[in-house]
N, CA, C and O of each residue as an XYZ file, in Angstrom:
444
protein
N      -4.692     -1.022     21.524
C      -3.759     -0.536     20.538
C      -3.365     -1.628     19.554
O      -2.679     -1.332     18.576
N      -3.777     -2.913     19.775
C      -3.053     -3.777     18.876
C      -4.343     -3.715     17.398
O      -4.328     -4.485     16.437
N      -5.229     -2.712     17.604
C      -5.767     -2.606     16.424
C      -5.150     -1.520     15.119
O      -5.314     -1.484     13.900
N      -4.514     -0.847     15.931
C      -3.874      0.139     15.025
C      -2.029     -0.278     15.011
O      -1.093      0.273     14.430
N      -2.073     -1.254     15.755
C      -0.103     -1.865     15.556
C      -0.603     -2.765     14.245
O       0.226     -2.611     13.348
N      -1.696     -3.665     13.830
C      -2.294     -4.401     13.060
C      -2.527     -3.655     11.864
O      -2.037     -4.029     10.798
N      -3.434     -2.346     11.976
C      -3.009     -1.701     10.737
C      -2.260     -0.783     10.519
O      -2.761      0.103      9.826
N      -1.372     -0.650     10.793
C       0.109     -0.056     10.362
C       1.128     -1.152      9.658
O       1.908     -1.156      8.705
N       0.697     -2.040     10.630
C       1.718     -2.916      9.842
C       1.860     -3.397      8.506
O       2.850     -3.625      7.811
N       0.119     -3.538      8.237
C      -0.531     -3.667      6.975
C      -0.275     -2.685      5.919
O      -0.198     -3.059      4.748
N      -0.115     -1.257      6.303
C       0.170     -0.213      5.499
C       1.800     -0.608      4.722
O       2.269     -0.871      3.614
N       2.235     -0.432      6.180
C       4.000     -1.000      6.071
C       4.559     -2.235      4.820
O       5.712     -2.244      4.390
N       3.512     -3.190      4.394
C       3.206     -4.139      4.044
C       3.168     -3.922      2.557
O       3.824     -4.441      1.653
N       1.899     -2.709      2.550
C       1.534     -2.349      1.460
C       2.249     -1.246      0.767
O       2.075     -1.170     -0.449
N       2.948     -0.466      1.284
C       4.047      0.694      1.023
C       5.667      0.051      0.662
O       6.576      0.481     -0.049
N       5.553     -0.941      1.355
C       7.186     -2.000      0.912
C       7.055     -2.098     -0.025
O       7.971     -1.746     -0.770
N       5.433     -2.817     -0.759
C       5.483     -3.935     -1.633
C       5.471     -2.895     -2.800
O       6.117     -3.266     -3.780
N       4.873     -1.669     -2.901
C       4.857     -0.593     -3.775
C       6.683     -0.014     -3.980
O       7.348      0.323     -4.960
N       6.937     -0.123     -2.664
C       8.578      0.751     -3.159
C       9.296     -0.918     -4.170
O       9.848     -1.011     -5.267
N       9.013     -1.704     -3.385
C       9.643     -2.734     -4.007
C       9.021     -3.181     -5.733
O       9.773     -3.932     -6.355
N       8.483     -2.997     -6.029
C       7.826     -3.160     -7.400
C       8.023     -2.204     -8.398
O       7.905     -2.281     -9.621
N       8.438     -1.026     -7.446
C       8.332      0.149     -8.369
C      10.177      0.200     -9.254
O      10.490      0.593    -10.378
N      11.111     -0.441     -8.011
C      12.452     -0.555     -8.247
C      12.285     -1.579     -9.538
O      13.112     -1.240    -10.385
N      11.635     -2.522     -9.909
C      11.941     -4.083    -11.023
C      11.890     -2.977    -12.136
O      11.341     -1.892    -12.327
N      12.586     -3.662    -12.645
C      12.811     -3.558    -14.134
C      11.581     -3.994    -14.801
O      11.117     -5.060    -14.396
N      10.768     -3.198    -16.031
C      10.027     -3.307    -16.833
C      10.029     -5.199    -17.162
O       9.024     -5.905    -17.077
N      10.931     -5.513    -17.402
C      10.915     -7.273    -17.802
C      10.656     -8.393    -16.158
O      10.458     -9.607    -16.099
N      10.741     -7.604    -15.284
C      10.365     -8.742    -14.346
C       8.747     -8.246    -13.897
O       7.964     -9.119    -13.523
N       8.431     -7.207    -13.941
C       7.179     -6.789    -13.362
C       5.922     -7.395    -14.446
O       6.192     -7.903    -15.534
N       4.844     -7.270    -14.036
C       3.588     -7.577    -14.530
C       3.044     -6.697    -15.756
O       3.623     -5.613    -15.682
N       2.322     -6.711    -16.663
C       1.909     -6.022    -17.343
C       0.680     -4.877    -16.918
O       0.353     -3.840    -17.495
N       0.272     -5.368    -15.954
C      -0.573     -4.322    -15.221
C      -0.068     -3.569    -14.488
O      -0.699     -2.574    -14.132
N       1.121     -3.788    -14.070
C       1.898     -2.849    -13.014
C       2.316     -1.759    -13.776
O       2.327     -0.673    -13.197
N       2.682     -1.804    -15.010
C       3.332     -0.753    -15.953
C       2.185      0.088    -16.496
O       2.433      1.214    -16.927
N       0.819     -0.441    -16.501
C      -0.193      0.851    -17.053
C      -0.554      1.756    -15.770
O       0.013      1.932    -14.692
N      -1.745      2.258    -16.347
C      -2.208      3.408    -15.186
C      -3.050      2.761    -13.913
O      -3.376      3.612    -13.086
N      -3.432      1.500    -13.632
C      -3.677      1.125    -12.506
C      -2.340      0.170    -11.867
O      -2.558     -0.629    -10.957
N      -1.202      0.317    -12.343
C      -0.352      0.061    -11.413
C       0.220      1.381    -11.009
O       0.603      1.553     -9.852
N       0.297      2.371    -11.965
C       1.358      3.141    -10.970
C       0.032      3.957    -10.324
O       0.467      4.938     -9.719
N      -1.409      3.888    -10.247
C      -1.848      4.854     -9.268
C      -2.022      3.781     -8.164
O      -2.304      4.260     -7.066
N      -1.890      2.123     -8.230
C      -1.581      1.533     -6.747
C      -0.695      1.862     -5.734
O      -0.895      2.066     -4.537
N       0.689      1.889     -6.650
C       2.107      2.672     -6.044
C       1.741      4.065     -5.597
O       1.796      4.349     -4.400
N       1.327      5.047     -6.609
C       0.586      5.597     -5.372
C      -0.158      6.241     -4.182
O      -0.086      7.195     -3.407
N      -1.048      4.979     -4.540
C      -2.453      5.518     -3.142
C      -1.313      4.289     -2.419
O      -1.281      4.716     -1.265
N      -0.641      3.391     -2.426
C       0.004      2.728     -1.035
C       1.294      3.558     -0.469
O       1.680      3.399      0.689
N       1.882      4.393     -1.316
C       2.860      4.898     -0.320
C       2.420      6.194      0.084
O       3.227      6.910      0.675
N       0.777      6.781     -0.237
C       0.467      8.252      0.290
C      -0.623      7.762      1.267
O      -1.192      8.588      1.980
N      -0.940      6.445      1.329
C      -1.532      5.943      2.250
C      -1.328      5.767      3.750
O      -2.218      5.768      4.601
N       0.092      5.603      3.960
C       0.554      5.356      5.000
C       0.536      6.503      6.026
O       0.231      6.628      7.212
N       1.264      7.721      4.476
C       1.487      8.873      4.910
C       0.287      9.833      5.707
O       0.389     10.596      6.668
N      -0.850      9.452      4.891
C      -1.783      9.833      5.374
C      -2.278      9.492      6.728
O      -2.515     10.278      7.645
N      -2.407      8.099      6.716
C      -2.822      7.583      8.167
C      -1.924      7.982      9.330
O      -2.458      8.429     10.346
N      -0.311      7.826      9.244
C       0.218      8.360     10.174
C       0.084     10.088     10.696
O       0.138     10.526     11.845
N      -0.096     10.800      9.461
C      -0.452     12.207     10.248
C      -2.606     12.133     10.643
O      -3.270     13.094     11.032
N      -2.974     11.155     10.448
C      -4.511     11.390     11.218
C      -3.743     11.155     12.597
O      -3.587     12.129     13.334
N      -3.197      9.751     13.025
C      -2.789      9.391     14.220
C      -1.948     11.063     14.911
O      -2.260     11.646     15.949
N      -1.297     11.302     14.309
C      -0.633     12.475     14.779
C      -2.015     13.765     14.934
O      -1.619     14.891     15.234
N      -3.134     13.631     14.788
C      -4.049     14.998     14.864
C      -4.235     14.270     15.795
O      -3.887     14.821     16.839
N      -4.748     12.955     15.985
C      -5.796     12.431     16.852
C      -5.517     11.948     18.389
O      -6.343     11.863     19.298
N      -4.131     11.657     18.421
C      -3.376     12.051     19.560
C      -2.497     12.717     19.923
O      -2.674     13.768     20.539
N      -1.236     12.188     19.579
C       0.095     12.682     20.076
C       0.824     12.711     19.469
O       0.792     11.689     18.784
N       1.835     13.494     19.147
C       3.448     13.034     18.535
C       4.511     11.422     19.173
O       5.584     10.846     18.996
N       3.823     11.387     19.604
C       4.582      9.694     20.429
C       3.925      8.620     19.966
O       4.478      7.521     19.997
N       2.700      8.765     19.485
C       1.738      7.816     18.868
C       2.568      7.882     16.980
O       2.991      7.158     16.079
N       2.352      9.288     17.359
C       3.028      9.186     15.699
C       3.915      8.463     15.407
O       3.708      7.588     14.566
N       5.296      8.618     16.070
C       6.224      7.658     16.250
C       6.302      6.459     16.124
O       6.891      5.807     15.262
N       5.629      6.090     17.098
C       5.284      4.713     16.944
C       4.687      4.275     16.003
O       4.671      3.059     15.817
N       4.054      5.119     15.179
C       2.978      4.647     14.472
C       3.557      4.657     12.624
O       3.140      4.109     11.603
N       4.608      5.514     12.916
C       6.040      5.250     11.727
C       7.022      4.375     12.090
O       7.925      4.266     11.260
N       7.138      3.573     13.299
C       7.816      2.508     13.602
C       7.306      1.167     12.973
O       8.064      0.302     12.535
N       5.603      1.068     12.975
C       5.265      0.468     13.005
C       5.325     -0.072     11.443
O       5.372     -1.266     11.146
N       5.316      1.136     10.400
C       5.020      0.810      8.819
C       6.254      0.783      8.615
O       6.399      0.303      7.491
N       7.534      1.096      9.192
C       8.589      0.560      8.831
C       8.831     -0.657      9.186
O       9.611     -1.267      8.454
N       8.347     -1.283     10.208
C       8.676     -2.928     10.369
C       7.979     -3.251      9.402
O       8.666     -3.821      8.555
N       6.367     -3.106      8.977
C       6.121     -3.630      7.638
C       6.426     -3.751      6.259
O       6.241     -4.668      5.459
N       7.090     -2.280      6.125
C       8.118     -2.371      5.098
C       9.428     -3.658      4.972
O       9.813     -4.255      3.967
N       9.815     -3.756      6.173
C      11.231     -4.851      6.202
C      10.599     -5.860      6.052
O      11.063     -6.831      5.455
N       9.548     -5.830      6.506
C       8.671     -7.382      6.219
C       8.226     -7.722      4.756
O       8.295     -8.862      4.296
N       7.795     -6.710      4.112
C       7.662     -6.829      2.694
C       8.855     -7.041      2.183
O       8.801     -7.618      1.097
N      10.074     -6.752      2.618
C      11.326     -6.680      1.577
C      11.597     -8.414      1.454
O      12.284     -8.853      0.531
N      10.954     -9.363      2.528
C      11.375    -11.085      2.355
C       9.887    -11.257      2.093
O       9.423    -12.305      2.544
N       9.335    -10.732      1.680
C       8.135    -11.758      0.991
C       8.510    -12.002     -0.692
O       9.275    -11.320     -1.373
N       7.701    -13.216     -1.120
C       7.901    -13.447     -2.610
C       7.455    -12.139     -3.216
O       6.928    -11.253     -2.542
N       7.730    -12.030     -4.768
C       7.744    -11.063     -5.295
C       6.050    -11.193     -5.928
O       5.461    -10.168     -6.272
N       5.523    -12.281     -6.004
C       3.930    -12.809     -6.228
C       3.195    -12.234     -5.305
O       2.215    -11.598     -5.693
N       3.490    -12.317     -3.836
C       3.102    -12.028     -3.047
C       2.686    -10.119     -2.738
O       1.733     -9.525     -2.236
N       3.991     -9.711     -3.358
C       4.582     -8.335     -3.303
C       3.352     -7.869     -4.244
O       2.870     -6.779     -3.937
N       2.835     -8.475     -5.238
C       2.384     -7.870     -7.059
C       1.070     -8.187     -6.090
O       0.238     -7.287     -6.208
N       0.712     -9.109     -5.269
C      -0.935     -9.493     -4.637
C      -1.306     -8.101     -4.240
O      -2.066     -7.279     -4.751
N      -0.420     -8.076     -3.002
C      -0.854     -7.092     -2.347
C      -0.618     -5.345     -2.642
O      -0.928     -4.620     -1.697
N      -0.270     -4.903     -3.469
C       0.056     -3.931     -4.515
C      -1.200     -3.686     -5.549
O      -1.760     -2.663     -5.941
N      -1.441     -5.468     -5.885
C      -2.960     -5.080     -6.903
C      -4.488     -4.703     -5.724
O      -5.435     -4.115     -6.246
N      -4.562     -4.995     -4.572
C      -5.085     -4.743     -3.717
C      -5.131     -3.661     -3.160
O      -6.063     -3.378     -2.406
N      -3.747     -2.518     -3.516
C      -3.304     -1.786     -2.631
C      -4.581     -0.564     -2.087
O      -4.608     -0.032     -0.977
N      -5.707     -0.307     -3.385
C      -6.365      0.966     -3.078
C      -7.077      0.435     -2.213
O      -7.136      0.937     -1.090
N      -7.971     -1.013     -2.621
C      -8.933     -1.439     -1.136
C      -8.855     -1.239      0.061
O      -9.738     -0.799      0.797
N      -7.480     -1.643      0.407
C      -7.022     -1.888      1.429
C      -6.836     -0.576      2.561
O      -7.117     -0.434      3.751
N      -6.295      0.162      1.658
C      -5.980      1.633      1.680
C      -7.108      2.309      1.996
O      -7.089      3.059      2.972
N      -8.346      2.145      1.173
C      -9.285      3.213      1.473
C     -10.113      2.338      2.588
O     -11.199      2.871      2.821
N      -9.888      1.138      3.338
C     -11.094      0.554      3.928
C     -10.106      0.721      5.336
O     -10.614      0.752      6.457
N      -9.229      0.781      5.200
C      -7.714      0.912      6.816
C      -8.264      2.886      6.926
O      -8.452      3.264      8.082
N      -8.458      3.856      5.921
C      -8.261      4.792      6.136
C     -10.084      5.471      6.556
O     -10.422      6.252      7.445
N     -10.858      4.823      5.575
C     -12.432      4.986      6.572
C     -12.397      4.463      7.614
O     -13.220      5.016      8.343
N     -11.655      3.319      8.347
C     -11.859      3.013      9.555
C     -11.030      4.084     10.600
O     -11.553      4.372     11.677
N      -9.808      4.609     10.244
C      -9.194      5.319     10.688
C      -9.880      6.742     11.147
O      -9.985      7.119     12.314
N     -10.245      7.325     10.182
C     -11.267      8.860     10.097
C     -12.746      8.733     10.369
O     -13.500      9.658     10.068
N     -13.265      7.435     11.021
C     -14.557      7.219     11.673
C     -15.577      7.203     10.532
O     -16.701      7.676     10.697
N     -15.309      6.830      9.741
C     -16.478      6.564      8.362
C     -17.499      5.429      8.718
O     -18.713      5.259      8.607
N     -16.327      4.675      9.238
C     -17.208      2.951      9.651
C     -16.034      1.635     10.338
O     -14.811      1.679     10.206
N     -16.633      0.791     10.894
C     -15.521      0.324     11.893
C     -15.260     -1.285     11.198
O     -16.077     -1.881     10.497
N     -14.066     -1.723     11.556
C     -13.969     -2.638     10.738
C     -13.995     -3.722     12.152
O     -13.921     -4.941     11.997
């Protein structure tokens, strides 16, 4: 299980850094964040999560689920103390990440 506590957390990570970017004000954010590949990063990372947690919920249990929304909320709190550089990294990353956590998830290919 610590392969899927690993990517949840990552989601969690990537769904913070999207809620958190999406709150800045036009003058602190990036210029790429304000066109159309920032706000479709924001979001494929916060429908990302969403997504992966209801596969976990087909694929086992409602207790997995749980846990498995426990888990992207600790990554969320974890994104809320990272730098805000850090926050804009992993946000410009967000679809990769997203679609390569979610083929591994739905058996496309194993990471």
């Amino acid at each position: 299980m610590g392969f899927y506590f690993v990517v949840f957390v990552i989601l969690g990570l990537v769904g913070g850094s999207a809620l958190k970017s999406s709150r800045l004000s036009l003058v602190n954010a990036p210029f790429w964040l304000q066109g159309s590949y920032g706000q479709l990063a924001i979001f494929i990372a916060g429908l990302s999560w969403f997504a992966a947690s209801i596969t976990i919920f087909f694929q086992y249990s409602f207790f997995w689920f749980c846990i498995s929304v426990a888990e992207v909320v600790l990554g969320s709190i974890i994104s809320v103390f990272l730098p805000a550089a850090l926050n804009f990294f992993l946000l410009l990353l967000a679809p990769v990440i997203s679609l390569v956590i979610l083929g591994a998830l739905w058996g496309f290919w194993y990471i």
